[in-house]
ZATORLO-589882 format. One record per atom (N, C-alpha, C): residue in three letters; x, y, z. Coordinates in steps of 0.001 Angstrom, whole numbers, padded with zeros to 6 digits, always signed. Example, Ala and Ser with C-alpha at 12.3 -4.5 7.8 and 13.67 -1.06 7.14 Angstrom:
ALA+013190-005690+007800ALA+012300-004500+007800ALA+013200-003300+007800SER+012850-002250+007080SER+013670-001060+007140SER+012900+000030+007870
// end
This chain:
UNK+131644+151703-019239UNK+132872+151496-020008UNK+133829+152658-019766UNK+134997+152412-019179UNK+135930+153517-019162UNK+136639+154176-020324UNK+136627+155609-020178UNK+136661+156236-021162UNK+138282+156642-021270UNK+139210+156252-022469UNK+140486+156419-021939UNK+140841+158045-023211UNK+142171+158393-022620UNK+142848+159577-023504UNK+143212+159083-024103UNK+143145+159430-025882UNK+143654+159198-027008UNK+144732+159873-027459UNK+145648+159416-027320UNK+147468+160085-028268UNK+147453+160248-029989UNK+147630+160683-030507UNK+147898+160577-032185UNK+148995+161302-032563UNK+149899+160416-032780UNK+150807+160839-033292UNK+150924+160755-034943UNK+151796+161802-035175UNK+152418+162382-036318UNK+153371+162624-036470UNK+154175+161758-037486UNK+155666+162536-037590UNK+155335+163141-038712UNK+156526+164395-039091UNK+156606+165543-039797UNK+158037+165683-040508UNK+157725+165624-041888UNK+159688+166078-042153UNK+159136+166709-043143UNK+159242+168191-043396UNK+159095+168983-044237UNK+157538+169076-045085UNK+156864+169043-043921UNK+155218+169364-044207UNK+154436+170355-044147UNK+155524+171414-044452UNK+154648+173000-044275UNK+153590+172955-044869UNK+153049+172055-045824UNK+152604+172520-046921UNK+150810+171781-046404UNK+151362+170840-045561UNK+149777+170409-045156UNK+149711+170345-043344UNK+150681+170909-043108UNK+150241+170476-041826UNK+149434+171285-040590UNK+149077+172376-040906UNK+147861+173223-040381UNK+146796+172496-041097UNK+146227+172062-042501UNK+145237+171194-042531UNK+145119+169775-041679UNK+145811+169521-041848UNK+146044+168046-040997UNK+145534+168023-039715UNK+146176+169100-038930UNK+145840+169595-037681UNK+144085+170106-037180UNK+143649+170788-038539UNK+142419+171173-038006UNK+141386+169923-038116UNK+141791+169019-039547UNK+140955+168046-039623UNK+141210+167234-038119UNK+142206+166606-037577UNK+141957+165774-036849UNK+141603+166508-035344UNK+141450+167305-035175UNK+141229+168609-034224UNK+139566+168517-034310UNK+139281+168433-035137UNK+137852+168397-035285UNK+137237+167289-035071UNK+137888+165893-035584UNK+137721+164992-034719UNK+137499+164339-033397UNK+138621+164588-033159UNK+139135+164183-032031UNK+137459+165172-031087UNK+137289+166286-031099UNK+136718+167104-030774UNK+135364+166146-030657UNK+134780+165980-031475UNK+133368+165223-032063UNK+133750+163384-031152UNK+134717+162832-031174UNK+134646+161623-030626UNK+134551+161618-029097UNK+135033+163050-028691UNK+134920+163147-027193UNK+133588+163929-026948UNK+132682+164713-027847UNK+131689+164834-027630UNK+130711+163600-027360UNK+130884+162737-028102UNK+129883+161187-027740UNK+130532+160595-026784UNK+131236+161314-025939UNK+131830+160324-024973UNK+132649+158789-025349UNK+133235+158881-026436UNK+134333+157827-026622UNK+135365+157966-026058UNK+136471+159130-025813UNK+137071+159507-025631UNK+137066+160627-024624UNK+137963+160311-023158UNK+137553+161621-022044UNK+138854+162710-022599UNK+139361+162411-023388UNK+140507+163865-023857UNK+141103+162891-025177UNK+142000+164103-025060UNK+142750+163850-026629UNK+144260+164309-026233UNK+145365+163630-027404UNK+146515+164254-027842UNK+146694+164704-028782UNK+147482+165632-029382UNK+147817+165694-030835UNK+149147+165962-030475UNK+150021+164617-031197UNK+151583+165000-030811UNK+152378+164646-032377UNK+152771+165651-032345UNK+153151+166462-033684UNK+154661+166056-033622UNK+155686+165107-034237UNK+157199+164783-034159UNK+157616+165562-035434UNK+158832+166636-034850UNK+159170+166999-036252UNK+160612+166345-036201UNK+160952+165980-037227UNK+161925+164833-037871UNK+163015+165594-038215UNK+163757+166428-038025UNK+164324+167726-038621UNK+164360+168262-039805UNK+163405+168557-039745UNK+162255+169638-041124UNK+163292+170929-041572UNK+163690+171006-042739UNK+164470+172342-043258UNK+163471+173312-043563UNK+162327+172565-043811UNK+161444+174172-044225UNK+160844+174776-042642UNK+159663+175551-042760UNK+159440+176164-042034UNK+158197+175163-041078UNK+157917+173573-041211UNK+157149+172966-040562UNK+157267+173351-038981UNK+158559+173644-038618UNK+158393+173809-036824UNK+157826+174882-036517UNK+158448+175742-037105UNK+156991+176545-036828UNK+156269+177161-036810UNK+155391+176542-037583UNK+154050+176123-038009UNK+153420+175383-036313UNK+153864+174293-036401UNK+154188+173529-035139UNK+154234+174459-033995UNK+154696+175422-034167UNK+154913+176523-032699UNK+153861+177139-032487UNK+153407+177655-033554UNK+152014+178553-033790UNK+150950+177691-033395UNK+150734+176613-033773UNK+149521+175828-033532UNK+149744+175366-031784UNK+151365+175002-031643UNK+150730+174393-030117UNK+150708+175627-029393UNK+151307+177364-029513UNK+150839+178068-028872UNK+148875+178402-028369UNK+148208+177367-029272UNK+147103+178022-029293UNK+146044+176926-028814UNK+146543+175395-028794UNK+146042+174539-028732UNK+146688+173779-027408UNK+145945+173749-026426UNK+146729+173316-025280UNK+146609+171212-025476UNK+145742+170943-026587UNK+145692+169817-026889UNK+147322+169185-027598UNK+147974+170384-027857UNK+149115+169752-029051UNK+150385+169721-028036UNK+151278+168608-028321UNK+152079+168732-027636UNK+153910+168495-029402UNK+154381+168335-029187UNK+155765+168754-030441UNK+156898+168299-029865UNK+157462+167087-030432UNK+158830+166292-030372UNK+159368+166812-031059UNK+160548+167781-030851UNK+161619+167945-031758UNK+162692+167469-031512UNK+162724+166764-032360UNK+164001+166086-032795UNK+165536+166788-033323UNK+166566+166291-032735UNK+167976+167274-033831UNK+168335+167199-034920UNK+167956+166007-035444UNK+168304+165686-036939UNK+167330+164900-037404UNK+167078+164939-038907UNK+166474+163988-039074UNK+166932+162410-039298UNK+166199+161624-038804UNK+166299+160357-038017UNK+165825+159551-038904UNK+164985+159589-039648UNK+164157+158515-040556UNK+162718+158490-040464UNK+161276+157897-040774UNK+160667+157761-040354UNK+160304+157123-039037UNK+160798+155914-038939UNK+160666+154756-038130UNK+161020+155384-036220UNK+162059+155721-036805UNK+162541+156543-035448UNK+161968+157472-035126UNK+161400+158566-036313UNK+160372+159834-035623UNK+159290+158847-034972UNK+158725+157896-035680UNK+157137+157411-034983UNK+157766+156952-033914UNK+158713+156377-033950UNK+158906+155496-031958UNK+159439+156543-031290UNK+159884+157925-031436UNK+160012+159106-030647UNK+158734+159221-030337UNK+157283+159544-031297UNK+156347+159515-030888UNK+155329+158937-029764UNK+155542+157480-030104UNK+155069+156245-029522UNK+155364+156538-028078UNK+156752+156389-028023UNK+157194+156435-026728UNK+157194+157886-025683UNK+156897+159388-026761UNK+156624+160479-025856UNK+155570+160567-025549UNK+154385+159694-026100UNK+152526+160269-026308UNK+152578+159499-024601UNK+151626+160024-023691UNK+150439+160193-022839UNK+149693+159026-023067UNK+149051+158954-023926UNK+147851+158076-024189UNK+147734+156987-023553UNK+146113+156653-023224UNK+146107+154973-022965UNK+146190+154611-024354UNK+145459+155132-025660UNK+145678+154526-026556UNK+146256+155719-027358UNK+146679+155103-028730UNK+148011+155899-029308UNK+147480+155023-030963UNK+147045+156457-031512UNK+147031+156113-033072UNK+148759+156847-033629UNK+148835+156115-034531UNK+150105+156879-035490UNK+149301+157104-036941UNK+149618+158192-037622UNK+149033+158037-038869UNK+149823+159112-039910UNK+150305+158848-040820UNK+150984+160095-041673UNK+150561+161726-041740UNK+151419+162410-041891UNK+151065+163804-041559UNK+150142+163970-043027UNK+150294+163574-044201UNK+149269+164100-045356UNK+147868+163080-045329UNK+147986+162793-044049UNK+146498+161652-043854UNK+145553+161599-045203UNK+146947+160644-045679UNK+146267+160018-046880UNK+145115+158494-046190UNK+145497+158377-045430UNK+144999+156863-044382UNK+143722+157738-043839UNK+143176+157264-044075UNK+142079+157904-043311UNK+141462+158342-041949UNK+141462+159429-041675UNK+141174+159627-039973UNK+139735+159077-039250UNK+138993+159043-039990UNK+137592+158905-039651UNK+137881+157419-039135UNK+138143+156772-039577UNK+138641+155450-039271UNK+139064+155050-038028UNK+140060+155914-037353UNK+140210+155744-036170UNK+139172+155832-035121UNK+137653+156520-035319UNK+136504+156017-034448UNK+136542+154334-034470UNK+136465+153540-035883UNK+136267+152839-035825UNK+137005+151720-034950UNK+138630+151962-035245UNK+140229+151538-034270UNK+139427+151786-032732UNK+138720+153129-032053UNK+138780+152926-030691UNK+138078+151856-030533UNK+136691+151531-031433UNK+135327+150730-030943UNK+135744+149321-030911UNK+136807+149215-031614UNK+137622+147600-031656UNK+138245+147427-030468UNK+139209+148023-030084UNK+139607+148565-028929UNK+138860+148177-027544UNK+138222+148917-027486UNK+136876+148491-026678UNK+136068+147068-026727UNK+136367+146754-027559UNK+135854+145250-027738UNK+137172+144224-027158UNK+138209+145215-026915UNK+139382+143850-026516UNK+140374+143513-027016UNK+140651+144182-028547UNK+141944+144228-029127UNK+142553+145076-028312UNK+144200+144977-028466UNK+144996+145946-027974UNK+145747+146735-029216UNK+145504+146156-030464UNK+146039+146303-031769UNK+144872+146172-032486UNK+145156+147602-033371UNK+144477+147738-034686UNK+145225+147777-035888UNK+144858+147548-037308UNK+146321+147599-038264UNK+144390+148162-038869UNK+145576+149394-039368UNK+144160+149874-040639UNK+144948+149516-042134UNK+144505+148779-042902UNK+144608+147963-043868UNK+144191+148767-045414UNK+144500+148927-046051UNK+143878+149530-047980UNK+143323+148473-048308UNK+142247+149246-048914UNK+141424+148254-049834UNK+141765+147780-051021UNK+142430+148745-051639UNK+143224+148373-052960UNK+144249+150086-052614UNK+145545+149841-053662UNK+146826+150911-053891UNK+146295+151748-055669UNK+144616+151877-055652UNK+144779+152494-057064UNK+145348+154085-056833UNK+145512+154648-055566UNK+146337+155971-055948UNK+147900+155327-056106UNK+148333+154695-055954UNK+149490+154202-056134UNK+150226+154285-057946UNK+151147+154229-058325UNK+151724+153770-059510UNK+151876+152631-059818UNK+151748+152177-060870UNK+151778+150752-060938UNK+153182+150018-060972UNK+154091+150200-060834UNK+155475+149948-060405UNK+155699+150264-059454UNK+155183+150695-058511UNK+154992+151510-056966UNK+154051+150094-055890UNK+152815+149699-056669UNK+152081+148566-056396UNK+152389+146534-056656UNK+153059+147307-058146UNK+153743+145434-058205UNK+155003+145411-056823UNK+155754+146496-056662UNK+157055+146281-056317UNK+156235+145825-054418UNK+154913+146557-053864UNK+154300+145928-052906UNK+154194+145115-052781UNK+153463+144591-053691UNK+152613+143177-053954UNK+153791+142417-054191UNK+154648+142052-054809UNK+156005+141428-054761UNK+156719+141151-053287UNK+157060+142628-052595UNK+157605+142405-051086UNK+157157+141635-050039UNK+155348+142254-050343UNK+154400+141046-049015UNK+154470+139556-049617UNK+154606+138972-050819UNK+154496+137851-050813UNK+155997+136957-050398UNK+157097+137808-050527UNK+158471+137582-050277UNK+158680+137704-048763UNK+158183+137847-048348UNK+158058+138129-046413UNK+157540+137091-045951UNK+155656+136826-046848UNK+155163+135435-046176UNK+155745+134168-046678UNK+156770+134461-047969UNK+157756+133173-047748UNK+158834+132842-047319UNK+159132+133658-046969UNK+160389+133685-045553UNK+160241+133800-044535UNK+158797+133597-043976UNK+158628+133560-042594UNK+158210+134629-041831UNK+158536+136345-042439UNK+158506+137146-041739UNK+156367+137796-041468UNK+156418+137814-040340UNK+155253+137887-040438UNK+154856+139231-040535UNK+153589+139764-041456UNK+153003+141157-041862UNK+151856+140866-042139UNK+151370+141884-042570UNK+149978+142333-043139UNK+149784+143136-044216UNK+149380+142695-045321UNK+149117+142922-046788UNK+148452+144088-046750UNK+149046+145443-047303UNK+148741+146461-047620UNK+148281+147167-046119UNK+149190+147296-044690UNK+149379+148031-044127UNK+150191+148765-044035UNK+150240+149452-043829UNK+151845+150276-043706UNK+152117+150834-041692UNK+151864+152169-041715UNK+152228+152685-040357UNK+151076+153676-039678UNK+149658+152848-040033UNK+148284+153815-039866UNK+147646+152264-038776UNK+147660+152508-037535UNK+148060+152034-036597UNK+147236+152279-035140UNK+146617+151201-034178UNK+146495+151666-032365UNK+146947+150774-032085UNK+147795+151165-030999UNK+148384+150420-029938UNK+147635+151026-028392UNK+147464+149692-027595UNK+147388+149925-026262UNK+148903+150558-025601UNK+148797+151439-024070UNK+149747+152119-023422UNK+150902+150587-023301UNK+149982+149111-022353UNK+150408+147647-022554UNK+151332+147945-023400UNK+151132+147361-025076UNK+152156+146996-025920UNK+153081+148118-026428UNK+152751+149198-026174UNK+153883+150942-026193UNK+155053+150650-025010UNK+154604+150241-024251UNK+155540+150062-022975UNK+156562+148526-023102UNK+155580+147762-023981UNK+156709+146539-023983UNK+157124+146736-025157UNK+157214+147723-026217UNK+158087+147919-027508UNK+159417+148602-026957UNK+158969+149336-025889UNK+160511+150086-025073UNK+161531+148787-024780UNK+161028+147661-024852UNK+161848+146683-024101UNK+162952+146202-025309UNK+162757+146693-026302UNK+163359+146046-027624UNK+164134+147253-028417UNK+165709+146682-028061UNK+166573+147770-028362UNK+167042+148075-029461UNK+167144+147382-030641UNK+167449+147400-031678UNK+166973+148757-032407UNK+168342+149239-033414UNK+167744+150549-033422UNK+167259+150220-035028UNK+167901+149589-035883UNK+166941+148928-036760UNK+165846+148480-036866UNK+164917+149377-037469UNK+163238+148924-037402UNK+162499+148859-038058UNK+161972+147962-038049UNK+160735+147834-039238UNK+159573+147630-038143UNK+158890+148673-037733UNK+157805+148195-037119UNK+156318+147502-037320UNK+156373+147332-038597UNK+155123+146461-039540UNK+155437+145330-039036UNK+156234+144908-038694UNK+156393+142718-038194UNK+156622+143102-036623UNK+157735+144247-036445UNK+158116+144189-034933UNK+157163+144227-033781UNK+155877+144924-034177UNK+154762+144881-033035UNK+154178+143464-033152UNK+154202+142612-033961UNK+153538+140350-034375UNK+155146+140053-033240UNK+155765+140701-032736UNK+156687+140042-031485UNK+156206+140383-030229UNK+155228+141303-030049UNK+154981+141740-028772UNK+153068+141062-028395UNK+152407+141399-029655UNK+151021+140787-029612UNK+150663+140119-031204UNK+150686+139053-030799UNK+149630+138248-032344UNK+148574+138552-032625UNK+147638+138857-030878UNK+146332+139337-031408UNK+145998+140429-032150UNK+145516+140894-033023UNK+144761+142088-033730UNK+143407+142095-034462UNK+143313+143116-034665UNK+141998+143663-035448UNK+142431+144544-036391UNK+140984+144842-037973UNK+141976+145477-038926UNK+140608+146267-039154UNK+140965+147625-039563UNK+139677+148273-040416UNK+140370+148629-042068UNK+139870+148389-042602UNK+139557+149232-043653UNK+139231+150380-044384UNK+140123+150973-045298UNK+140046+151902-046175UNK+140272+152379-047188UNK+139667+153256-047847UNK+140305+153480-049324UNK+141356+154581-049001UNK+142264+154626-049401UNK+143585+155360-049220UNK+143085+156551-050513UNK+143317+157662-050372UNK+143543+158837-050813UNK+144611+159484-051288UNK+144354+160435-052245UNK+145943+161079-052972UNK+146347+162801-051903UNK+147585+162618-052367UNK+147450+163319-051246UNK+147302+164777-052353UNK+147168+165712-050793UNK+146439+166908-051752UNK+147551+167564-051728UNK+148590+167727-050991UNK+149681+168866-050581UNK+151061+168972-050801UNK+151782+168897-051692UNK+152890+168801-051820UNK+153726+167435-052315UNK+154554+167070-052188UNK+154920+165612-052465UNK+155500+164527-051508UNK+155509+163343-051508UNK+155641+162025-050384UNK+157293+162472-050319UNK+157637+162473-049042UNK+158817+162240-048740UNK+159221+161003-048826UNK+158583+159871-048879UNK+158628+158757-049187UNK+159329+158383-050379UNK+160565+158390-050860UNK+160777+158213-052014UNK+161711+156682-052103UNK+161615+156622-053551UNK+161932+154965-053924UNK+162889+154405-053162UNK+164125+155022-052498UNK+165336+155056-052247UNK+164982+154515-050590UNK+164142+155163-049909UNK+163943+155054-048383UNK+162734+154133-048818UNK+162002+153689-049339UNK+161161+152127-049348UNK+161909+151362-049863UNK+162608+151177-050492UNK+163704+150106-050983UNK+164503+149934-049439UNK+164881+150426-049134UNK+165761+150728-047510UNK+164836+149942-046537UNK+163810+150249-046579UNK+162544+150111-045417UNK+162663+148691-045732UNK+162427+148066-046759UNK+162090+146782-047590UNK+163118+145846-046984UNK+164343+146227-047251UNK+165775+145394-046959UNK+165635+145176-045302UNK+165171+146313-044693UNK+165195+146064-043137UNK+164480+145112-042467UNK+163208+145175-043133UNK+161903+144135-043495UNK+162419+142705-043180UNK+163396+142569-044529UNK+163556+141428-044382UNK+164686+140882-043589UNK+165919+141571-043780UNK+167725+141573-042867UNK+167007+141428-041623UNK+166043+141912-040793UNK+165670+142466-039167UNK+164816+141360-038505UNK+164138+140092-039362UNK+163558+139186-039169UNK+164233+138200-039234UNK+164460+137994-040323UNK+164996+136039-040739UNK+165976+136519-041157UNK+167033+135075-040794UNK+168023+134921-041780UNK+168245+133759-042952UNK+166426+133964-043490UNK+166580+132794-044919UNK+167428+133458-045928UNK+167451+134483-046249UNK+168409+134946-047551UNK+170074+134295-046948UNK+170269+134076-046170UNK+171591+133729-046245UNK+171469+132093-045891UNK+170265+131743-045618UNK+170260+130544-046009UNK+170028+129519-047128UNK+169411+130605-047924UNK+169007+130273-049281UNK+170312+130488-049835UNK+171217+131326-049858UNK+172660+131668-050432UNK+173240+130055-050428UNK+173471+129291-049255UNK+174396+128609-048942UNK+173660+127390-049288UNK+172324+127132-049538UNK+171170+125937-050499UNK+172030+126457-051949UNK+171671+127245-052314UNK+172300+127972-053971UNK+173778+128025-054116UNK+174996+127681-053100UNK+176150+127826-053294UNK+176645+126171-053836UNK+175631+125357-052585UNK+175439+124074-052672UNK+175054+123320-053903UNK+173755+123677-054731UNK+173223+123239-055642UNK+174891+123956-057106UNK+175166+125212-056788UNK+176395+125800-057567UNK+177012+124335-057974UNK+177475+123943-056685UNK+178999+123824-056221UNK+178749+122043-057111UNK+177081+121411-056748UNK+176959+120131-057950UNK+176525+120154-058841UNK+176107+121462-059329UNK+176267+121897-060729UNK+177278+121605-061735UNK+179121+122621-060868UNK+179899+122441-061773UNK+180406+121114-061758UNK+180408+120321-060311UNK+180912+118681-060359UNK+180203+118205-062060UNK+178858+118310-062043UNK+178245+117736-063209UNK+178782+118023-064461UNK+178713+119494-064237UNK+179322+120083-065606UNK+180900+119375-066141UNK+181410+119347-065248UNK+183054+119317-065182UNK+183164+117839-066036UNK+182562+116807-065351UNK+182082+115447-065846UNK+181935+115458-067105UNK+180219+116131-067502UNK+180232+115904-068798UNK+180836+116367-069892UNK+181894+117409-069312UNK+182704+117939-070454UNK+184065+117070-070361UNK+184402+116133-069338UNK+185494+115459-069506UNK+185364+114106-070406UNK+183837+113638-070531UNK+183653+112270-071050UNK+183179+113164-072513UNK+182896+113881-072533UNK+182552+114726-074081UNK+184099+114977-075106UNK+185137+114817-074269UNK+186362+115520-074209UNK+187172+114095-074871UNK+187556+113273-074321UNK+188173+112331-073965UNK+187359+110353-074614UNK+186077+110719-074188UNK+185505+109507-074611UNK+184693+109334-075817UNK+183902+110599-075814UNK+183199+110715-076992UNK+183867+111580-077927UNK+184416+112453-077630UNK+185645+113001-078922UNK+184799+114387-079632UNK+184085+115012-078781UNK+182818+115726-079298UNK+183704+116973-079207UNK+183679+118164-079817UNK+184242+119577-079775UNK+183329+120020-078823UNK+184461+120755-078132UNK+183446+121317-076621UNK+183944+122926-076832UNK+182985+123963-077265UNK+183133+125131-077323UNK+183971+125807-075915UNK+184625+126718-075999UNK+185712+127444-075483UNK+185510+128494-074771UNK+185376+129378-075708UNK+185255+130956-074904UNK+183564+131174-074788UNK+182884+130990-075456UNK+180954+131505-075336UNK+181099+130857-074200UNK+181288+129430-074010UNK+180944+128956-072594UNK+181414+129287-071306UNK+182748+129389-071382UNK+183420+130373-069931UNK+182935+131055-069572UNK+182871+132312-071052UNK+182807+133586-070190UNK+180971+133349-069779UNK+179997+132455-070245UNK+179201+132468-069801UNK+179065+132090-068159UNK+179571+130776-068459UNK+179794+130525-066972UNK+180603+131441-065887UNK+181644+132187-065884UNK+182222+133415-065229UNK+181343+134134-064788UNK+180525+134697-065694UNK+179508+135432-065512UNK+178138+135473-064428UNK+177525+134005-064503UNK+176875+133564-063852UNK+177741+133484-062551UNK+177914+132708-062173UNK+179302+132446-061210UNK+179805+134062-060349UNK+180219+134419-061366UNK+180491+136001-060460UNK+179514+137039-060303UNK+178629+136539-060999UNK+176782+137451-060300UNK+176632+136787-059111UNK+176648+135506-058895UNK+175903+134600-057746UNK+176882+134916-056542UNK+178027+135330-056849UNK+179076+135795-055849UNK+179023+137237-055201UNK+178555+138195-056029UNK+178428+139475-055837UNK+177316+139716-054873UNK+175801+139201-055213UNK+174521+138342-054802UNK+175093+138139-053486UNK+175965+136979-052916UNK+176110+136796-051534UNK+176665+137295-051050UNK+177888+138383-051468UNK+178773+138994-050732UNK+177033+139997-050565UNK+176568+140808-051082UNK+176209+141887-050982UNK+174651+141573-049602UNK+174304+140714-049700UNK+173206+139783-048720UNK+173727+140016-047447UNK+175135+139480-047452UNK+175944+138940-046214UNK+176335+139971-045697UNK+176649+141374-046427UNK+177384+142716-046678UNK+175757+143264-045365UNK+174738+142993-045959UNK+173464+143699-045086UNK+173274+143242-043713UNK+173692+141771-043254UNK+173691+141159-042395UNK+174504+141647-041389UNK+176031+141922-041924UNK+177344+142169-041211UNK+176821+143884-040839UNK+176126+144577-041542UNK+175565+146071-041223UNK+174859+146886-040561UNK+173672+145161-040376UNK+173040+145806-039073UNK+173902+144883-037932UNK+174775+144469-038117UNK+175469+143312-036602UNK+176544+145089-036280UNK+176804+145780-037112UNK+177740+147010-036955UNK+177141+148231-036707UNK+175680+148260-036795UNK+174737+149673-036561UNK+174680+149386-035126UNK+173885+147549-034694UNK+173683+147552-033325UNK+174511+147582-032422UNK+175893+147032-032143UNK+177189+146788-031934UNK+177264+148203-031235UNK+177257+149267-031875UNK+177825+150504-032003UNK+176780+151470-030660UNK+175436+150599-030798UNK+174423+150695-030086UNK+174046+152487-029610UNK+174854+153514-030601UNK+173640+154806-030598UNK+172399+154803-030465UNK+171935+156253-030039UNK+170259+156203-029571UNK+169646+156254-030876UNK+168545+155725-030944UNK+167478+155410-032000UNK+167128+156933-032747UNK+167156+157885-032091UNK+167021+159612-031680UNK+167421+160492-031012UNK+167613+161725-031117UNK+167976+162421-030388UNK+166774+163922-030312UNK+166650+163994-028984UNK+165521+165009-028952UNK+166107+166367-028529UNK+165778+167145-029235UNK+165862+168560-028794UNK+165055+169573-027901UNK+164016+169397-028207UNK+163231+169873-027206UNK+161869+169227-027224UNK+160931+169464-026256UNK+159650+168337-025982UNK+158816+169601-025587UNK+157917+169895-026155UNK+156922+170830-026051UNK+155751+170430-025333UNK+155324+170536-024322UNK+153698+170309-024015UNK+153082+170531-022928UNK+151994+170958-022909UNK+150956+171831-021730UNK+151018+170896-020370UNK+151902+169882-020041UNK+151746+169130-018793UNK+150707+168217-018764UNK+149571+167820-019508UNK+148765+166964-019308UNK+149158+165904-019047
// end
């Protein structure tokens, strides 16, 4: 069985605080999987995202010492999505894990990702067993999104996020897809259907706090869905429709209420109710249509996904 080099990438935005642990744990790994001969080498490629604290370097110190580490620096920070496909696309590897820098996802796991691998997947999705480190408004608002995806068509996987192998194969045909809008949880189900999943219990993290905050998963979420289908704006124009013989009905029975039956037809409670409704359901589609017209003006404009500053690494 041929033994291929393993990439692992990491992006980094302001991880002073764990990322020399991070480093030794999967250092030690990586170390031990190529002792059993799974693996004939290793990467450790470290993306810093443009980090204000002192994460680069940190990053400097470690790849001075580790001819295994190689360091994407980036000029600004870019987002997540874009640090990992800076990654993706700088790593070496035949195969290429991605996994968060506070490896809350579990590393050990990725033995398990190569042995699948080896069996013939080209894709692994490492999957949670359950979100109990999660908040529970943190977990409904999940559990809400994945079921809103598999009814619009967009295809995912329930409680994965970006803990991940890809073959060098499907790394090389993600380059083919320019869009700098990304959600890469559905975008890799365009390149291969096939996969394999392991399992894990997800962990709290020990070091500092998630850059992850409500504001950039709400963001992530909208891309999710705007970057796949366009049912929300088809559902708009089903709902403008059903509106539009709503008020025919309405209009009716307040004219034969009016005129034939002689019934008092309340005035103002009902307008401004109806106004109301009416100019929510309007706001609703402008603001849908508003996301649509945003990424047709991000891609249009067609800037690089990233911009790199410097690329650190021993030549391997």
């Amino acid at each position: 069985m041929k033994k291929e080099i393993l990439s692992i990438v990491v992006p980094c935005y302001n991880e002073s605080e764990t990322t020399e642990s991070s480093f030794r744990i999967l250092q030690q790994l990586c170390n031990s999987w190529k002792e059993k001969t799974l693996i004939a080498d290793y990467e450790l490629l470290f993306v810093n995202d443009g980090s204000t604290d002192d994460t680069f370097d940190i990053l400097k110190k470690i790849y001075n010492k580790n001819k295994n580490v190689s360091i994407v620096n980036l000029r600004k920070n870019s987002g997540f999505q874009a640090a990992l496909t800076a990654g993706l696309f700088e790593s070496t590897g035949d195969i290429v894990v991605s996994i968060d820098a506070d490896l809350q996802d579990d590393p050990e796991k990725i033995e398990e990702m190569i042995q699948k691998y080896h069996e013939g997947f080209e894709m692994v999705l490492g999957i949670r067993k359950d979100r109990s480190t999660d908040t529970f408004f943190k977990r409904l608002f999940a559990e809400t999104y994945y079921k809103i995806l598999r009814k619009i068509g967009v295809k995912s996987v329930y409680n994965h996020g970006d803990f991940r192998l890809l073959s060098r194969g499907i790394i090389d045909d993600l380059k083919k897809f320019p869009e700098r809008v990304r959600y890469l949880r559905s975008l890799i189900f365009e390149i291969e259907p096939r996969y394999a999943c392991v399992y894990y219990a997800r962990t709290k993290r020990k070091f500092g706090q998630s850059k992850f905050t409500f504001s950039k998963s709400l963001s992530l979420a909208i891309d999710g869905v705007t970057s796949f289908t366009a049912q929300p704006i088809r559902l708009l124009s089903v709902l403008g429709f059903f509106m539009f013989i709503l008020s025919i009905v309405c209009t009716v029975i307040v004219f034969f209420g009016k005129f034939y039956w002689h019934l008092g037809i309340p005035g103002w409670a009902s307008l401004a109710l109806i106004v109301l409704f009416f100019g929510g359901i309007q706001n609703l589609s402008l603001g849908v249509v508003g996301e649509y017209v945003s990424k047709i003006y991000i891609e249009n404009k067609a800037r690089p996904l990233y911009l790199v500053r410097d690329i650190y690494t021993h030549g391997k």
